[in-house]
DRENDO-1510 file (C-alpha; in Angstrom, 1 decimal, always signed):
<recs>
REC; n; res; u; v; w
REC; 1; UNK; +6.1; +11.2; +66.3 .
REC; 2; UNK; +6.5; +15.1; +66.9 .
REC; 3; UNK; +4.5; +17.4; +64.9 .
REC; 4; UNK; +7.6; +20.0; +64.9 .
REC; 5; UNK; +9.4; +21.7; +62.3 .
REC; 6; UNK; +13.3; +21.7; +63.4 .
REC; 7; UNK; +14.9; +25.1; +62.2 .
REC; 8; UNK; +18.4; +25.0; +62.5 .
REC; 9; UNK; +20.1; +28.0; +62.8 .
REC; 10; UNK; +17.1; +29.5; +64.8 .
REC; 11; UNK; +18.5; +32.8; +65.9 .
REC; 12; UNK; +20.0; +33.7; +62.5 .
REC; 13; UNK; +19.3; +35.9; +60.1 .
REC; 14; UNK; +17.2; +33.8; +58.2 .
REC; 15; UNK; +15.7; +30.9; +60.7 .
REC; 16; UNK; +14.4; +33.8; +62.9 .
REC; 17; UNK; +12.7; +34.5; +60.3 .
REC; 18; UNK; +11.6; +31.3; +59.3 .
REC; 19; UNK; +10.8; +30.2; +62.9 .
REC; 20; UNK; +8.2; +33.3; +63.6 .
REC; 21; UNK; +6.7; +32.6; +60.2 .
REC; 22; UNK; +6.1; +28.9; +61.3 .
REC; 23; UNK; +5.0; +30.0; +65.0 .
REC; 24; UNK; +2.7; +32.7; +63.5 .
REC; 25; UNK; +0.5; +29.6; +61.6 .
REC; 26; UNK; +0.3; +27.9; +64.8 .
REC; 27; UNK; +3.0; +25.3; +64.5 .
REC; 28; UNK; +5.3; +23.8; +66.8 .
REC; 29; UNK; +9.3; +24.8; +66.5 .
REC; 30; UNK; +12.2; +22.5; +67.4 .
REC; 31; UNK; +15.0; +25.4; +68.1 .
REC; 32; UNK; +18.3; +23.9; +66.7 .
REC; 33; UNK; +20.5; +26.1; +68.6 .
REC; 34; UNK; +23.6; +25.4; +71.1 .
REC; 35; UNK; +21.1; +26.7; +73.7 .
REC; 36; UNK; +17.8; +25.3; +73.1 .
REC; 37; UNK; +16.0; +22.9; +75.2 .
REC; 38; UNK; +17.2; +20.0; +72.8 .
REC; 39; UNK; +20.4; +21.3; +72.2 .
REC; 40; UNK; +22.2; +21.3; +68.5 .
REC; 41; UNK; +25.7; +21.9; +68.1 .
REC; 42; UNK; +27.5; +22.1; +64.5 .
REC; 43; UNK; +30.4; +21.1; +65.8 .
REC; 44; UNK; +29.2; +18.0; +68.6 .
REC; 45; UNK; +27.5; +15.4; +65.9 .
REC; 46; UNK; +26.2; +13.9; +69.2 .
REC; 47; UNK; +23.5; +16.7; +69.3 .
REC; 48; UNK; +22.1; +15.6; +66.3 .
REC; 49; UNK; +20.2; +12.4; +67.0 .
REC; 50; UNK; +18.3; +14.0; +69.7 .
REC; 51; UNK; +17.4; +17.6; +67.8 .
REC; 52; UNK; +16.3; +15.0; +64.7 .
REC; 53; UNK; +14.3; +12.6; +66.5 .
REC; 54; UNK; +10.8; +12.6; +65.4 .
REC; 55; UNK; +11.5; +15.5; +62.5 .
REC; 56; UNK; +9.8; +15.0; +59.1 .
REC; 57; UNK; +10.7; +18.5; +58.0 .
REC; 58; UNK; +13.9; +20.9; +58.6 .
REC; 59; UNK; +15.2; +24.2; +57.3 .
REC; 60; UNK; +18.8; +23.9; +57.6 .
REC; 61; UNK; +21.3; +27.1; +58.2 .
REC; 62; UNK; +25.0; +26.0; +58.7 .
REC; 63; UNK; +27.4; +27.7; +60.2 .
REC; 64; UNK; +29.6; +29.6; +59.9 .
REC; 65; UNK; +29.3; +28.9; +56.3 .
REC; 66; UNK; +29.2; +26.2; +53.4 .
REC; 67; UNK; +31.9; +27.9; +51.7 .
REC; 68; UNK; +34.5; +26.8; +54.9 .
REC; 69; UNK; +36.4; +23.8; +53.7 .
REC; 70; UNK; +35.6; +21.6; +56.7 .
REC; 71; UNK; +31.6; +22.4; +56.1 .
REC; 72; UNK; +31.5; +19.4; +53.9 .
REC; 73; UNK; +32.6; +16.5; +55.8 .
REC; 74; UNK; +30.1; +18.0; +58.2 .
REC; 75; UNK; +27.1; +18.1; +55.8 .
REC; 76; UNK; +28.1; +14.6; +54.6 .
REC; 77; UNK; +27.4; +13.1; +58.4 .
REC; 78; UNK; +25.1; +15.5; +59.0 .
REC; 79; UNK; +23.0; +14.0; +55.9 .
REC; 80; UNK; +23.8; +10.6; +56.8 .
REC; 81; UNK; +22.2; +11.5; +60.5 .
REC; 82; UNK; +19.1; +12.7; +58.9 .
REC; 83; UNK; +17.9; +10.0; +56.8 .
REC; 84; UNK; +19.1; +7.4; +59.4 .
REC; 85; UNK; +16.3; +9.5; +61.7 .
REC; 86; UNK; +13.9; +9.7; +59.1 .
REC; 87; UNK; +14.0; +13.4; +58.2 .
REC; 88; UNK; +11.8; +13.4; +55.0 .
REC; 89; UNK; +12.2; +17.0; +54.0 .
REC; 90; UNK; +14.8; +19.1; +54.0 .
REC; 91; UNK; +14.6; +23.0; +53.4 .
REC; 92; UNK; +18.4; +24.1; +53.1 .
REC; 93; UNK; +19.9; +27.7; +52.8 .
REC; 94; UNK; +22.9; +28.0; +50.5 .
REC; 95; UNK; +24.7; +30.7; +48.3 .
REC; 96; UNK; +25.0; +31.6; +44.9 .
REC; 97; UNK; +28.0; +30.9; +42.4 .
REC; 98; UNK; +30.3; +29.7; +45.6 .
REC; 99; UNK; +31.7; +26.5; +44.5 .
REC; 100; UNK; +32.2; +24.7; +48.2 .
REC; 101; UNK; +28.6; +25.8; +48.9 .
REC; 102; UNK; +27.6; +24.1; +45.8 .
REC; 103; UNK; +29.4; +20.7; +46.7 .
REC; 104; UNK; +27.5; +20.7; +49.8 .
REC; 105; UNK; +24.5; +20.8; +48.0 .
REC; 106; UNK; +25.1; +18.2; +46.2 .
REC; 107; UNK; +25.5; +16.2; +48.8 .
REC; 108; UNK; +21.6; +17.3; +49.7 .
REC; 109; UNK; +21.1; +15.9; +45.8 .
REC; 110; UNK; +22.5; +12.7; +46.1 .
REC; 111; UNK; +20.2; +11.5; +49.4 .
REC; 112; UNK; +17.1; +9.9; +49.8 .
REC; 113; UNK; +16.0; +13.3; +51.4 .
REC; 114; UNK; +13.1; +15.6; +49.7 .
REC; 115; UNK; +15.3; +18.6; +49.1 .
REC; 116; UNK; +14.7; +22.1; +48.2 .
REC; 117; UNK; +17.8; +24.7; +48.2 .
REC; 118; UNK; +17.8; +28.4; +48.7 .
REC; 119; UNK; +20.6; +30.4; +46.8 .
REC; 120; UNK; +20.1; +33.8; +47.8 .
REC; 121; UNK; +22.0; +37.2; +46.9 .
REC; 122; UNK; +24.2; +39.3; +49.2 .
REC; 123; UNK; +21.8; +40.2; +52.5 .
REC; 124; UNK; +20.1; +43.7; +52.2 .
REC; 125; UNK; +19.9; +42.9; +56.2 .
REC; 126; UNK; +23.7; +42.9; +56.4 .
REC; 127; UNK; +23.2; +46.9; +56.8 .
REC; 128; UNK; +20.5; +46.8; +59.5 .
REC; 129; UNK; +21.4; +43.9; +61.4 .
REC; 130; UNK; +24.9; +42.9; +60.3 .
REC; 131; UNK; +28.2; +42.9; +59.8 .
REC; 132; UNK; +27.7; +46.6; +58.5 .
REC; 133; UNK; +25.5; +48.0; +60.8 .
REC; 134; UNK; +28.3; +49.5; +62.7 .
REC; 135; UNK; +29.4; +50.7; +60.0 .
REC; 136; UNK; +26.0; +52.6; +59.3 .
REC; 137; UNK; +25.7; +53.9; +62.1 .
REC; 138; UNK; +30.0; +55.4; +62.3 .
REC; 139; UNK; +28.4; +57.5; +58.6 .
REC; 140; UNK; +31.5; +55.1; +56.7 .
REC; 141; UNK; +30.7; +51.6; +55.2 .
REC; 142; UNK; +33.8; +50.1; +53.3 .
REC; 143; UNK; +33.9; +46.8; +51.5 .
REC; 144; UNK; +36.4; +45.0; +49.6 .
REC; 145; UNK; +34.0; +45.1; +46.2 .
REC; 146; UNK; +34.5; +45.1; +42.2 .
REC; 147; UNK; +32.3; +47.8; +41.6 .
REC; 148; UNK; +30.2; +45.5; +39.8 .
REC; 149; UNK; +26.3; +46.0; +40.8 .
REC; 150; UNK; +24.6; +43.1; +43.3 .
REC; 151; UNK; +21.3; +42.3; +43.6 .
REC; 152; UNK; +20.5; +42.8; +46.9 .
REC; 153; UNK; +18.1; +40.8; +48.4 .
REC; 154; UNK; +15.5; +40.8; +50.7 .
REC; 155; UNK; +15.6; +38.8; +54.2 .
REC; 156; UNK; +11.8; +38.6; +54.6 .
REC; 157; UNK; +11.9; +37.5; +50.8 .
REC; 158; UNK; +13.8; +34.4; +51.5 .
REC; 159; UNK; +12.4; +33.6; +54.1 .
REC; 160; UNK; +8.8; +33.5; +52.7 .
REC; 161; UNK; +10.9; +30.9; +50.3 .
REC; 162; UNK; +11.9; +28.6; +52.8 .
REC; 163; UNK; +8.2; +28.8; +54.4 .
REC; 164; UNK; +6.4; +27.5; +51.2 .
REC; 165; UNK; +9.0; +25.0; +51.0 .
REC; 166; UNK; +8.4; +23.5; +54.0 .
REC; 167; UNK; +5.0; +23.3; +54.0 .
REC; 168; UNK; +3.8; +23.1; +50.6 .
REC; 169; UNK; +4.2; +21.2; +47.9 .
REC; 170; UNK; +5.3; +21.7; +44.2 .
REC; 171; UNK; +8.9; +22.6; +45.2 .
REC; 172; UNK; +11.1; +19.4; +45.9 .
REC; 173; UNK; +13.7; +18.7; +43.4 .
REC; 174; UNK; +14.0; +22.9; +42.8 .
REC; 175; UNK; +16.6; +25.5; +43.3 .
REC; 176; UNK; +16.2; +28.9; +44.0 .
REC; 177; UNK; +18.5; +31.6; +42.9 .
REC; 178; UNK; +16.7; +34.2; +45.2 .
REC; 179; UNK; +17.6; +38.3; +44.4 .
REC; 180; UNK; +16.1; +41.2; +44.3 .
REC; 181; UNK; +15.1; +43.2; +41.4 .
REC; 182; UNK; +17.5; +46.0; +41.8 .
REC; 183; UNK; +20.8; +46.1; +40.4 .
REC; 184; UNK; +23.0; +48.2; +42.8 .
REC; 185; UNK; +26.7; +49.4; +43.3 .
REC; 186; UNK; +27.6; +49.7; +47.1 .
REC; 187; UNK; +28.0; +53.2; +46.8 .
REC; 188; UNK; +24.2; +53.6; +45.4 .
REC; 189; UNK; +23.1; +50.9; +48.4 .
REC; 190; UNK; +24.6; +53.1; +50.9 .
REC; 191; UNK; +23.3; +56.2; +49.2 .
REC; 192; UNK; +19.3; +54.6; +49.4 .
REC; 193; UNK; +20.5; +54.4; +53.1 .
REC; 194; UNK; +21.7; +57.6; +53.3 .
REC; 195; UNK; +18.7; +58.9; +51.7 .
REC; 196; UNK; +16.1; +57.5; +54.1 .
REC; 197; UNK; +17.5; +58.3; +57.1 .
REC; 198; UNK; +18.1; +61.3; +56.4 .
REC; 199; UNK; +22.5; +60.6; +57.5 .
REC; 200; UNK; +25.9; +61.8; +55.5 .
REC; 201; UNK; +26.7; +58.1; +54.9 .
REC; 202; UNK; +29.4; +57.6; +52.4 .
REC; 203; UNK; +30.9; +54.7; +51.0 .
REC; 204; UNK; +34.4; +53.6; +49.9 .
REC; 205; UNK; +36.1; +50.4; +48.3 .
REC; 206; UNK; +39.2; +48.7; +49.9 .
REC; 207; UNK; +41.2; +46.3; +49.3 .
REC; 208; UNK; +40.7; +42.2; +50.7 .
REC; 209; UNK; +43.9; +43.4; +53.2 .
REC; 210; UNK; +42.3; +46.8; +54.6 .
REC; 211; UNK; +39.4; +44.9; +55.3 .
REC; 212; UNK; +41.2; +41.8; +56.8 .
REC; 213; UNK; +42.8; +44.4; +59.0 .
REC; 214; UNK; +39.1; +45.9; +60.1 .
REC; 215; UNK; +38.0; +42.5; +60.9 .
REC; 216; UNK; +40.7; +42.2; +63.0 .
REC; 217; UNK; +40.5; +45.2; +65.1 .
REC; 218; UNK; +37.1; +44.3; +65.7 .
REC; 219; UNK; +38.2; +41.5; +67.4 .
REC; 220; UNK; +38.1; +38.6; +64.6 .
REC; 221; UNK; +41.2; +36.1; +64.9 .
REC; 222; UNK; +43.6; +36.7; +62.1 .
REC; 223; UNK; +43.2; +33.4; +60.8 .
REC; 224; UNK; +39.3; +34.1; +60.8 .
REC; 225; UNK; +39.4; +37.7; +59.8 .
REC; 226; UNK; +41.8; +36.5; +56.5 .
REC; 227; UNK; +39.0; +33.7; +55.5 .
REC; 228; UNK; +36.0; +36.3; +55.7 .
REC; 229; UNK; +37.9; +38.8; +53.8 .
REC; 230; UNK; +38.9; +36.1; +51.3 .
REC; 231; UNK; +35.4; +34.9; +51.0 .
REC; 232; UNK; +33.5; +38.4; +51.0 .
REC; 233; UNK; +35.5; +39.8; +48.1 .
REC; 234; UNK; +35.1; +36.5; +46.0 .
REC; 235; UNK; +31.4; +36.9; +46.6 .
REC; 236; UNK; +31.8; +40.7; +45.3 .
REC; 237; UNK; +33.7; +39.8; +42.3 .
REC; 238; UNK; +31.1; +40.8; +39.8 .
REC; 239; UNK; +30.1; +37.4; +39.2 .
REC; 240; UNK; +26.5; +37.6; +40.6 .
REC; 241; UNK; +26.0; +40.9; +38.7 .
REC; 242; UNK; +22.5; +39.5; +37.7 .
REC; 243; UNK; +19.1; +39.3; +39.0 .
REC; 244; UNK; +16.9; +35.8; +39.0 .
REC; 245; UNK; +14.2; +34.6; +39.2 .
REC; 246; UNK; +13.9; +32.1; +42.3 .
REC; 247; UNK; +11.4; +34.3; +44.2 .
REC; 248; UNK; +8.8; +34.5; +41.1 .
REC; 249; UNK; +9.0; +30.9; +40.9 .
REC; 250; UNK; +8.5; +29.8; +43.6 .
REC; 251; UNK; +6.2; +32.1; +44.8 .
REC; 252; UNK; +4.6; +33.9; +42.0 .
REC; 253; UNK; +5.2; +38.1; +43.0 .
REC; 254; UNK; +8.4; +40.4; +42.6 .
REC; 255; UNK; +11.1; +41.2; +45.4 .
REC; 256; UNK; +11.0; +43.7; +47.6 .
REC; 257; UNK; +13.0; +46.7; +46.5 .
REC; 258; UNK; +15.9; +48.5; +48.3 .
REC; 259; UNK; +14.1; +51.5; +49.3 .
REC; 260; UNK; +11.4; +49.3; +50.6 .
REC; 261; UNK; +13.9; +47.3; +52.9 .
REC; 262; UNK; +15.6; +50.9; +53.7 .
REC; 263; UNK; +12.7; +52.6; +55.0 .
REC; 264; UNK; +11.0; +49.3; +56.8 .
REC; 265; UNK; +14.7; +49.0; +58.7 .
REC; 266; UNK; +14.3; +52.9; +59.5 .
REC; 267; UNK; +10.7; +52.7; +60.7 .
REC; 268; UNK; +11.8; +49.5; +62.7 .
REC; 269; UNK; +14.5; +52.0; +64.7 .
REC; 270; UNK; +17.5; +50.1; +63.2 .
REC; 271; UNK; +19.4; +53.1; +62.6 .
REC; 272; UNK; +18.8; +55.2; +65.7 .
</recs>
């Protein structure tokens, strides 16, 4: 039996994260990537007998997201292949208030898997190391919001998460609505940017359309670029306009603020 932790999604945002914090105490990664040595492919269910074999524990990152229609017919086999190989616990990153992602989950529920789920706010990464950064960097960030405030959270936050869950106990059964502890508006998130680097960044709101139309000319098919801009402005609707309280739960301190994450991004050389 392997002693390894399988992280799929190993070269995200989050299970690169999660895969240095597991290498870092010494133990032994299973990369669940297209390219790894055992290869595992979201869309080839062929790859997943091979990348489970011998697995006890697994963070799980789907992609290109839960919220895509097709994502649960995939999560339904995909939980069907992991208690057929024995996977006993299961660590699996989600969203929050997205009702797909949440019928995914349940799916998680329902099995004979232990199961923890991750429900974290809108990315403070996706400025740094994102679909934004270019946008950083041009001085213009535009997004198709409400205007309602978002809770920004923490990368390095949710990852922490996922680590106790996968190697402690005390957290099967739970889930985590992870945020941060600041309520922003896009505008003031961009300003905290702006600020710390010292940049004229400035921030506007467009419409679901203008921003279908950026996604495109970035090089996103039109059937794609109309599904993320869909999905993003649902997600900035105002209906996760709160904070939670996943993080102090589950691992007993307070979020990392903005401004922290803005000046660790600009010390790290992420906006040269």
């Amino acid at each position: 039996m392997s002693n390894e932790i399988l992280v799929i999604g190993a070269t995200g945002k989050t299970g690169k994260r999660v895969a240095k914090r597991l290498e870092a105490r010494g133990l032994a990664v299973r990369y669940g990537t297209r390219r790894s040595a055992i290869p595992f492919d979201w869309e080839n269910p062929e790859t997943w007998r091979a990348s489970l074999a011998g697995i006890k524990s697994a963070y799980v990152a789907y992609s290109p997201d839960l919220a895509v229609p097709s994502a649960h017919g995939v999560i339904a086999a995909f939980v069907k292949a992991a208690e057929e190989a024995g996977l006993h616990r299961v660590v699996m990153l989600s969203e929050r208030n997205e009702a797909r992602a949440q019928a995914c989950e349940q799916l998680i529920k329902d099995s004979s898997l232990e199961w923890t789920i991750l429900q974290p706010s809108w990315f403070m990464q996706n400025f740094s190391e994102g679909g934004f950064l270019e946008s950083v960097l041009a001085g213009e960030v535009s997004a198709p919001d409400s205007g309602a405030k978002e809770p920004w959270v923490d990368l390095e936050d949710v990852a922490d998460v996922a680590i106790a869950a996968l190697l402690e106990e005390g957290h099967a059964g739970q889930v985590y609505e992870i945020t941060g502890a600041d309520l922003l508006t896009w505008d003031e998130a961009v300003a905290e940017i702006a600020a710390v680097t010292g940049q004229d960044i400035t921030y506007k709101t467009i419409t679901p359309k203008e921003f279908e139309a950026t996604l495109i000319a970035a090089g996103f098919p039109n059937s794609d670029a109309e599904f993320v801009a869909e999905l993003v402005a649902q997600i900035l609707d105002g209906k996760n306009a709160s904070t939670s309280d996943g993080l102090q739960r589950s691992l007993g301190h307070e979020p990392r603020s903005f401004r922290q994450f803005a000046e660790a991004a600009n010390a790290a050389g992420c906006w040269p």
